[in-house]
DSSP file (Angstrom, degrees, kcal/mol; ACC not computed):
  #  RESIDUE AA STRUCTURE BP1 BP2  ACC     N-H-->O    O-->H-N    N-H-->O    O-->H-N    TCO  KAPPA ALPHA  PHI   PSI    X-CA   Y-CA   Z-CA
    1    1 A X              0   0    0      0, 0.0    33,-0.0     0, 0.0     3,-0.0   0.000 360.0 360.0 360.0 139.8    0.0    0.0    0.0
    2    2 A X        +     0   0    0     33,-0.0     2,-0.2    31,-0.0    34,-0.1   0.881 360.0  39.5 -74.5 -41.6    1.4    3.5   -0.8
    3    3 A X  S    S-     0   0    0     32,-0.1    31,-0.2     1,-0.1    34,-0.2  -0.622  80.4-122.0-118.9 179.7   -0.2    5.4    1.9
    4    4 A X  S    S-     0   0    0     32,-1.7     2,-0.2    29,-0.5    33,-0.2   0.871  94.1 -21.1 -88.9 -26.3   -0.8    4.5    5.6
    5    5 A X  E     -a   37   0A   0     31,-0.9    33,-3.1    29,-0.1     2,-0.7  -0.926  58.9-117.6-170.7 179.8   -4.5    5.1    4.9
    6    6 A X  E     -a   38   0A   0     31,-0.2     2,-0.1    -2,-0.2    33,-0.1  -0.862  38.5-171.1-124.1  99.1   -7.2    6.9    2.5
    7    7 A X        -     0   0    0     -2,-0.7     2,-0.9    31,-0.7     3,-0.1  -0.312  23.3-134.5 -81.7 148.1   -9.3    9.5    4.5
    8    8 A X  S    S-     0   0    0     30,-0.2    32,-0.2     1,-0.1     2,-0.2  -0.552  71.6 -22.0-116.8  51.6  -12.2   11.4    3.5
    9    9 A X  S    S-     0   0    0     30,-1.0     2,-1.3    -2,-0.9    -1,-0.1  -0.507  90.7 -54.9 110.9 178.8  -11.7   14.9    4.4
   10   10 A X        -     0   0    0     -2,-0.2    29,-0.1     1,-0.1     4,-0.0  -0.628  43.2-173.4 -96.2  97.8   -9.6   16.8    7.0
   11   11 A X        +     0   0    0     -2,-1.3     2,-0.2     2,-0.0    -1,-0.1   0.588  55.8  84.4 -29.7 -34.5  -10.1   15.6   10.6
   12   12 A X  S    S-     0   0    0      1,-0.1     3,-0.2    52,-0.1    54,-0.0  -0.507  92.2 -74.6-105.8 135.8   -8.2   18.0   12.3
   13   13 A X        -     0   0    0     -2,-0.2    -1,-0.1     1,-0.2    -2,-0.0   0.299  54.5 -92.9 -22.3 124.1   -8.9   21.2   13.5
   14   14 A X        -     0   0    0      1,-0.2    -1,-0.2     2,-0.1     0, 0.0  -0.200  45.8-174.7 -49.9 109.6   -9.3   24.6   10.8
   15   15 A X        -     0   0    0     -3,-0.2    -1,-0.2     2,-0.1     3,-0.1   0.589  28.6-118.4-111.2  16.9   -5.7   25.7   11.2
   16   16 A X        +     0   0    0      1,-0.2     2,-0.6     2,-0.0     3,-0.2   0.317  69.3 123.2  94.7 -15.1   -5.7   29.3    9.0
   17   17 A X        +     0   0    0      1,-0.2    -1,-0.2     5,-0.1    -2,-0.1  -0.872  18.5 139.7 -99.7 103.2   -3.5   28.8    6.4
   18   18 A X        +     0   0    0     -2,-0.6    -1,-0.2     1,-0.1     2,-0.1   0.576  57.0  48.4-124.1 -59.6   -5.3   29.4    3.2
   19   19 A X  S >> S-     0   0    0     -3,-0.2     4,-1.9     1,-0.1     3,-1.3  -0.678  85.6-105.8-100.9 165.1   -2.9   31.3    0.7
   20   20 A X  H 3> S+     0   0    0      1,-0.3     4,-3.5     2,-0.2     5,-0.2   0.815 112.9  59.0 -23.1 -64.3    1.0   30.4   -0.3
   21   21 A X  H 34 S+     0   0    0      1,-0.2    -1,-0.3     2,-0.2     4,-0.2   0.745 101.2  46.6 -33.8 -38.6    2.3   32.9    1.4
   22   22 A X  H X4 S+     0   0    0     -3,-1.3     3,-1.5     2,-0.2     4,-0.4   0.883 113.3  49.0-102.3 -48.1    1.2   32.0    4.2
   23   23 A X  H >< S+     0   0    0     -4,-1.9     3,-2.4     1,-0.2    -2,-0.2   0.991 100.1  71.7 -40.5 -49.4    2.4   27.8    3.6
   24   24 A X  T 3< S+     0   0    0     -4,-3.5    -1,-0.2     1,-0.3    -2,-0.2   0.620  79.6  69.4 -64.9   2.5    5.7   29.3    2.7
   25   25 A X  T <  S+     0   0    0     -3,-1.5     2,-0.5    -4,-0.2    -1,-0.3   0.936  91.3  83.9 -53.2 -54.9    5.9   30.0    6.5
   26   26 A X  S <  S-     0   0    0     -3,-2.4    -1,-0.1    -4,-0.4    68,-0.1  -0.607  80.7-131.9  -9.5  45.3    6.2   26.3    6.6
   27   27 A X        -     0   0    0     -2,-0.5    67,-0.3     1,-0.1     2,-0.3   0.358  21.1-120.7 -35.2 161.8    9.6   24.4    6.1
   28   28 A X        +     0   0    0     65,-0.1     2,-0.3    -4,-0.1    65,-0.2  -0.830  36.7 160.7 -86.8 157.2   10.0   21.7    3.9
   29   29 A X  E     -B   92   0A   0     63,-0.8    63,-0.7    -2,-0.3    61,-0.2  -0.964  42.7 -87.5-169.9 156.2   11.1   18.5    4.8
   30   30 A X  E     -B   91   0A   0     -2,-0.3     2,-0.4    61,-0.2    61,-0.2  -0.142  42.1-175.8 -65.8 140.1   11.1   14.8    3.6
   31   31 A X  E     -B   90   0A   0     59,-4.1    59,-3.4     5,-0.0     2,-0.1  -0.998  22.6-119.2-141.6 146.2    8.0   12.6    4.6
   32   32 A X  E     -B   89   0A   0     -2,-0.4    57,-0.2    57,-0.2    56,-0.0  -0.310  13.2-139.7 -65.7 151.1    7.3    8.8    4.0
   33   33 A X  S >  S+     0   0    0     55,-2.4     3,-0.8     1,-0.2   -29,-0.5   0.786  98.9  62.9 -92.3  -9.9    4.6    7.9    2.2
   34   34 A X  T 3  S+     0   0    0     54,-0.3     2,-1.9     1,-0.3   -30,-0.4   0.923  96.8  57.6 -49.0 -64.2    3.8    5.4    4.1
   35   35 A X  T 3  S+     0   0    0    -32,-0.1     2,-0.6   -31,-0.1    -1,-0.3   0.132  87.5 101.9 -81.7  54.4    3.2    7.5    6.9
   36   36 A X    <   -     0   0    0     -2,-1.9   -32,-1.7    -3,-0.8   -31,-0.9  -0.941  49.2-169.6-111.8 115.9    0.8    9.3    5.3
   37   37 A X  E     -ac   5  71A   0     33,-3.8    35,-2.2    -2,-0.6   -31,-0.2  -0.904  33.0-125.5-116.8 120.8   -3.2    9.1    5.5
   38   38 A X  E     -a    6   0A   0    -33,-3.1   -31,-0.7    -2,-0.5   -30,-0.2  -0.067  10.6-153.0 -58.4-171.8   -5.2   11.4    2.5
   39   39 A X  S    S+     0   0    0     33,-0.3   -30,-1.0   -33,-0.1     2,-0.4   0.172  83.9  55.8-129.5 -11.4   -7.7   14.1    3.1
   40   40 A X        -     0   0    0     32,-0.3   -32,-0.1   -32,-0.2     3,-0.1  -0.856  63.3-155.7-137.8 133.3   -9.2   13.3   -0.4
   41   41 A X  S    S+     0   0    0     -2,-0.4     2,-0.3     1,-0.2   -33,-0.1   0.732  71.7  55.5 -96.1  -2.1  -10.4   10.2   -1.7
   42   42 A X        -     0   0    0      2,-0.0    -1,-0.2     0, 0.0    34,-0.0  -0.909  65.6-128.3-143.5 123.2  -10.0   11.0   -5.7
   43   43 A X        -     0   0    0     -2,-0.3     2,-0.4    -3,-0.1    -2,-0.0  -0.114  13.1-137.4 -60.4 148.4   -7.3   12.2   -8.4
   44   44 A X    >>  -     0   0    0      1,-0.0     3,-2.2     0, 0.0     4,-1.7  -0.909  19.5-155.3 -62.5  74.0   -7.3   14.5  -10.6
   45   45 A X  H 3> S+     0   0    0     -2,-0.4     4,-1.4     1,-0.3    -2,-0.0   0.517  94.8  43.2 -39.7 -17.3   -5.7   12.8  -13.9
   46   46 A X  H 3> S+     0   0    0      2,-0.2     4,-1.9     1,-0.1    -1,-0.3   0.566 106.3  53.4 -98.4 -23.0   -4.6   15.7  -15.2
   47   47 A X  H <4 S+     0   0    0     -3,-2.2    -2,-0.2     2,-0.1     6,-0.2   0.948 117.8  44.9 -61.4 -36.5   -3.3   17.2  -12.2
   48   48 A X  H  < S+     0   0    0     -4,-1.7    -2,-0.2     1,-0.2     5,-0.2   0.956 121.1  37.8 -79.0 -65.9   -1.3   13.8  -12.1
   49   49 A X  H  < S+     0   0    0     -4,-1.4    -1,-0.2     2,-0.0     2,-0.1   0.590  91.8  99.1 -42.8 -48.0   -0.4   13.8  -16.0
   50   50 A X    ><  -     0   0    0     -4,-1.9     3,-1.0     1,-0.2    -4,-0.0  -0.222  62.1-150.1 -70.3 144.2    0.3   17.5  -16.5
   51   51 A X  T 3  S+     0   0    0      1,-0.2    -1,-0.2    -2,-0.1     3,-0.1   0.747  97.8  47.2 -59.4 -37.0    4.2   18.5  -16.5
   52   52 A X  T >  S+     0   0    0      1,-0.2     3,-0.8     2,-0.1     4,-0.3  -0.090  70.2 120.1-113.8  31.9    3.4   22.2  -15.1
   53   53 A X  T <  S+     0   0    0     -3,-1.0     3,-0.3     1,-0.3    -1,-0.2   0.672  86.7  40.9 -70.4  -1.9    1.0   21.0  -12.2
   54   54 A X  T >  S+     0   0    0      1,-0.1     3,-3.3     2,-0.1    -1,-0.3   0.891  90.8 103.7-108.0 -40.0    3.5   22.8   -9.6
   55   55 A X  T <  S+     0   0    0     -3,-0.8    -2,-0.1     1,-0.3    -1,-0.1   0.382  98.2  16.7-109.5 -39.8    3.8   25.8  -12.5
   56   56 A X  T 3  S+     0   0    0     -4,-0.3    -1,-0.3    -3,-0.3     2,-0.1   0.191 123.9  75.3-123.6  26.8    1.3   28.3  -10.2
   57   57 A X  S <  S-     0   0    0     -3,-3.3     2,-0.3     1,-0.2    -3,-0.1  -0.287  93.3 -67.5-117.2-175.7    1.6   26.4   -6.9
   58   58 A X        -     0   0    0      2,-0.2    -1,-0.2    -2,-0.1    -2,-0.1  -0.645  38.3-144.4 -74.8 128.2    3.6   25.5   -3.8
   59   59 A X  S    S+     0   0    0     -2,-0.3    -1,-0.1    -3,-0.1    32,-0.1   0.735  86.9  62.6 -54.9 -25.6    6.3   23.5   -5.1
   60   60 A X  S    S-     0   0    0      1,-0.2    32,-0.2    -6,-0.1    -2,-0.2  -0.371  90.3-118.8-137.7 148.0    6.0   21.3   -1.8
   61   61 A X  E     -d   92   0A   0     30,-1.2    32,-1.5    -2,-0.1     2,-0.5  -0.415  32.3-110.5 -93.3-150.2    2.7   19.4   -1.0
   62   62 A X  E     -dE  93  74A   0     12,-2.0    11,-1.8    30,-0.2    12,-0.7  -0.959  37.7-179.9-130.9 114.0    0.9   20.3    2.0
   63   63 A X  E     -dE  94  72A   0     30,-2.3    32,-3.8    -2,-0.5     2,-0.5  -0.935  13.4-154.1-125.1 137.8    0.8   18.0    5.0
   64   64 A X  E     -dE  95  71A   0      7,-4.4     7,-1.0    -2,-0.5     2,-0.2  -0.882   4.2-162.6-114.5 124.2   -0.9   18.1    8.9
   65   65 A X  E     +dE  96  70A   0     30,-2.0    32,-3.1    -2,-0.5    33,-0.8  -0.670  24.9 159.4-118.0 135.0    0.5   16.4   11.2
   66   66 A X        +     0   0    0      3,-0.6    -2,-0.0     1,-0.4   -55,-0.0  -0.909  58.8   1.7-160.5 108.5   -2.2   16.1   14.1
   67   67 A X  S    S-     0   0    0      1,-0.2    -1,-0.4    -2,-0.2     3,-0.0   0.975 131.6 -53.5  73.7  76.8   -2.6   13.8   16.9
   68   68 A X  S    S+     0   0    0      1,-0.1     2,-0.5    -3,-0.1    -1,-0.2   0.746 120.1 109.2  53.8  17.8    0.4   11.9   16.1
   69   69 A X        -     0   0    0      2,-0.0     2,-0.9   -33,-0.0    -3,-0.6  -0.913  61.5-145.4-130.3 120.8   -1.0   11.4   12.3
   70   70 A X  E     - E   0  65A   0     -2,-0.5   -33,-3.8   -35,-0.2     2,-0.6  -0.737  25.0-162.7-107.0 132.8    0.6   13.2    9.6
   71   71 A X  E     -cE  37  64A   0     -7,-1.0    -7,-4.4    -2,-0.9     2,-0.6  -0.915  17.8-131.2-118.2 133.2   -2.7   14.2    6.7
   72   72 A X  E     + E   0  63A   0    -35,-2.2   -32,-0.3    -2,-0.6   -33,-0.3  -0.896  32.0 169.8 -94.4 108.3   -2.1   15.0    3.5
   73   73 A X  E     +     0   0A   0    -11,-1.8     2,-0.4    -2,-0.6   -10,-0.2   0.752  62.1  14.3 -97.0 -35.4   -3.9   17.9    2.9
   74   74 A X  E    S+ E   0  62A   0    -12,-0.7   -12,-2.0     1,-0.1    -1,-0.2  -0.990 103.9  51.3-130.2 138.9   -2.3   19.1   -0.9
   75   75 A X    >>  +     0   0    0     -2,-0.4     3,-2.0   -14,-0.2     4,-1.7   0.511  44.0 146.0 125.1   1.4   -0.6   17.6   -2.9
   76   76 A X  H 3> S+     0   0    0      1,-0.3     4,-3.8     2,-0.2     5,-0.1   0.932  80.5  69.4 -43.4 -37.7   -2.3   13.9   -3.8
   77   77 A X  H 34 S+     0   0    0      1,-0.2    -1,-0.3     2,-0.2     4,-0.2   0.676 106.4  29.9 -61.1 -22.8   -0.8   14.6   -7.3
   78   78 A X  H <> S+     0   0    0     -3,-2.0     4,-0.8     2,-0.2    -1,-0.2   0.321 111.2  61.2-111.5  -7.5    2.9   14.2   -6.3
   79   79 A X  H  X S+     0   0    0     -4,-1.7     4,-2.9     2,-0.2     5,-0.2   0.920 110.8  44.1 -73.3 -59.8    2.6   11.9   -3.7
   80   80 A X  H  X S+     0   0    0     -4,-3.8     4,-1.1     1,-0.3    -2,-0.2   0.695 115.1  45.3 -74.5  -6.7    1.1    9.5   -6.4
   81   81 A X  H  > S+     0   0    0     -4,-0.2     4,-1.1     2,-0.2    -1,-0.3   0.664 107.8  59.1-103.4  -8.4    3.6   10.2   -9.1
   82   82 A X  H >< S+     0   0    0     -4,-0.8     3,-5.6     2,-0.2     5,-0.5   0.874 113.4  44.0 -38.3 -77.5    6.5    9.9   -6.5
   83   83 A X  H >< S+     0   0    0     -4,-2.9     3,-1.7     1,-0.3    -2,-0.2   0.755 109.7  51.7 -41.4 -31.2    5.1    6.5   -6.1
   84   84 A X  H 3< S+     0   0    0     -4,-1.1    -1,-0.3     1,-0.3    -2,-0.2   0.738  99.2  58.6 -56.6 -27.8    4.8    6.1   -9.0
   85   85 A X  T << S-     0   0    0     -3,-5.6    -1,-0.3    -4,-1.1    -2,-0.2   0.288 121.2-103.7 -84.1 -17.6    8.2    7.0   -9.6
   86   86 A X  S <  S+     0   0    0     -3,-1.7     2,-0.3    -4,-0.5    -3,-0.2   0.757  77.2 152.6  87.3  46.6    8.9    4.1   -7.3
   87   87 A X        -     0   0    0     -5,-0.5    -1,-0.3    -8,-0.2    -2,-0.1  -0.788  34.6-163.0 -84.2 131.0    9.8    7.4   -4.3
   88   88 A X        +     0   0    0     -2,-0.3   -55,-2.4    -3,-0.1   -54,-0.3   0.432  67.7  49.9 -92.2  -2.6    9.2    6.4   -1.0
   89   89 A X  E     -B   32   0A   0    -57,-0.2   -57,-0.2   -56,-0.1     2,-0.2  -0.828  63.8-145.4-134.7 177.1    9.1   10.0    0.2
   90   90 A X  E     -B   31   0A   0    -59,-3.4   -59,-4.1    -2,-0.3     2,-0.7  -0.909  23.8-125.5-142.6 128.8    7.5   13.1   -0.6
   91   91 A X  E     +B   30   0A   0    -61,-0.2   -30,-1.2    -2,-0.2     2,-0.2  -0.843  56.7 165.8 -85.9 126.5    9.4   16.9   -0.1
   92   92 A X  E     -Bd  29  61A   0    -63,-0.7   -63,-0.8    -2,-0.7     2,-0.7  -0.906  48.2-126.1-135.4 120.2    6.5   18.5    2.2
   93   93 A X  E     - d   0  62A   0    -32,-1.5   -30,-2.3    -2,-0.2     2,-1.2  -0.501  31.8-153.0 -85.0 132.7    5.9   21.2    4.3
   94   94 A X  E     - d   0  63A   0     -2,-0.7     2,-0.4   -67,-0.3   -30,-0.2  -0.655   8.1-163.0 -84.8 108.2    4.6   19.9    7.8
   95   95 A X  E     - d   0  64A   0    -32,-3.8   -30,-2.0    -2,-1.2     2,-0.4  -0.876  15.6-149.2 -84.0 146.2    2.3   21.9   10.0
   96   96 A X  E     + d   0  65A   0     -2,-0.4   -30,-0.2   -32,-0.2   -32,-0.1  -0.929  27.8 167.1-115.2 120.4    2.5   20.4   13.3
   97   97 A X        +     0   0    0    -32,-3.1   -31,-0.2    -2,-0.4    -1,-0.1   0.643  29.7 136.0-113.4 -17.3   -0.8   20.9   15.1
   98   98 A X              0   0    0    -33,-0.8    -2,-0.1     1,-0.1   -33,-0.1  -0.039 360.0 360.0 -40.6 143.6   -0.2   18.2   18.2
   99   99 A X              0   0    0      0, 0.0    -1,-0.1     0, 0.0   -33,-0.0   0.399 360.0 360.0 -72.0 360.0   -1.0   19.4   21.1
């Protein structure tokens, strides 16, 4: 299995972060995909397909790490062509929300 599980929205608390700017607060840093649970239960093929999907976007996906549980909140489209890519990580910025 690629991810640790496949979730159906964001569990976790409204944490504010809405525009780039405001991610790019963020670091990046490598995450397994394994330890990863989505937020979203369906691709976009074209998001996955296209060459310039990063082209007006976060380079980085977007992950929240929350009760011990790190959700992937953007980014489904480069986590699956890492995997594809036969990647076991993903470059992400983590918000850390644990209490």
């Amino acid at each position: 299995m690629i991810f640790q599980a496949v979730g159906d929205g964001r569990p976790y608390p409204d944490h504010g972060l809405t525009t780039p700017k405001q991610w790019a607060e963020v670091p990046p840093r490598q995450v397994r995909l394994e330890d990863l649970v989505t937020t979203k239960r369906t691709l976009d093929l074209d998001m996955l397909l296209s060459e310039d999907s990063t082209f007006y976007g976060d380079l980085f996906a977007h992950v929240v790490q929350w009760k011990g549980t790190m959700y992937l909140e953007d980014g489904l489209h480069r986590a699956v062509r890492a995997a594809l890519q036969q990647r076991p990580v993903l470059h992400a910025r983590v918000l850390v929300l644990d209490d």
